[in-house]
N, C-alpha and C positions, 0 to 999 in steps of 0.2 A: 502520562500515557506511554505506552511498549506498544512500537510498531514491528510486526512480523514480518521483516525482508524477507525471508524465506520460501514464505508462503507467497507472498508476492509473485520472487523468480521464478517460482514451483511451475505457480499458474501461466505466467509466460512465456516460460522453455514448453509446457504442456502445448502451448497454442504456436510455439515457431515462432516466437520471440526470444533472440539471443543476445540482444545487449543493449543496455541502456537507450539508444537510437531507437532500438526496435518498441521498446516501451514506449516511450515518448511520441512517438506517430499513432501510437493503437490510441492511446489515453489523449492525444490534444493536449498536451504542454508541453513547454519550452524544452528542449536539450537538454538545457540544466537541470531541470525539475526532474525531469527521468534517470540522468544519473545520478542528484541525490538520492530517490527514490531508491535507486539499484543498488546502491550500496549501503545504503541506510543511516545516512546521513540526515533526513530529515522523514518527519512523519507525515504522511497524505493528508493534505485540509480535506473538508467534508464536501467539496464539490469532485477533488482527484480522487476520493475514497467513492463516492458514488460510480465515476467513471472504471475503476478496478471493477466493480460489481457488473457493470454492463458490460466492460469488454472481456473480464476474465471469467466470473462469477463468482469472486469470494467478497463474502458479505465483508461491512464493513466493521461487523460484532466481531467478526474472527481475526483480520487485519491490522486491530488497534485495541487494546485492551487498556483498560485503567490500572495503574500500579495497583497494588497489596494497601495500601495506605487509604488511595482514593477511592477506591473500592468498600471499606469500611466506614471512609464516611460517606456516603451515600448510601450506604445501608440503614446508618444509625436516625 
């Protein structure tokens, strides 16, 4: 899977969230988790990836993508 930090911060900074801290209060988890999150050190489980959706609104199709590989198989 390719998690889109990016898009993450985009959504964040858009709403007056500027740092790691500020994630992690909007979304309900730990400190840690928000600056993994922030720097893209780890990719959102699917209860954090729901919470991105509620608080920021980016789905969670657009936030996490399947490699090129796992992508094909699943098509096949």
């Amino acid at each position: 899977m390719t998690y889109d930090r990016t898009l993450l911060r985009a959504a964040a900074t858009g709403t007056g969230d500027r740092t790691p801290s500020d994630l992690s209060r909007r979304l309900g988890v730990a400190p840690a988790t928000g600056w993994r999150l922030w720097h893209g050190h780890t990719a959102p489980s699917a209860a954090v990836a729901a919470a991105v959706e509620r608080a920021y609104g980016v789905p969670a199709s657009q936030l996490v993508k399947p490699e090129a590989r796992e992508a094909r198989k699943v098509a096949a």
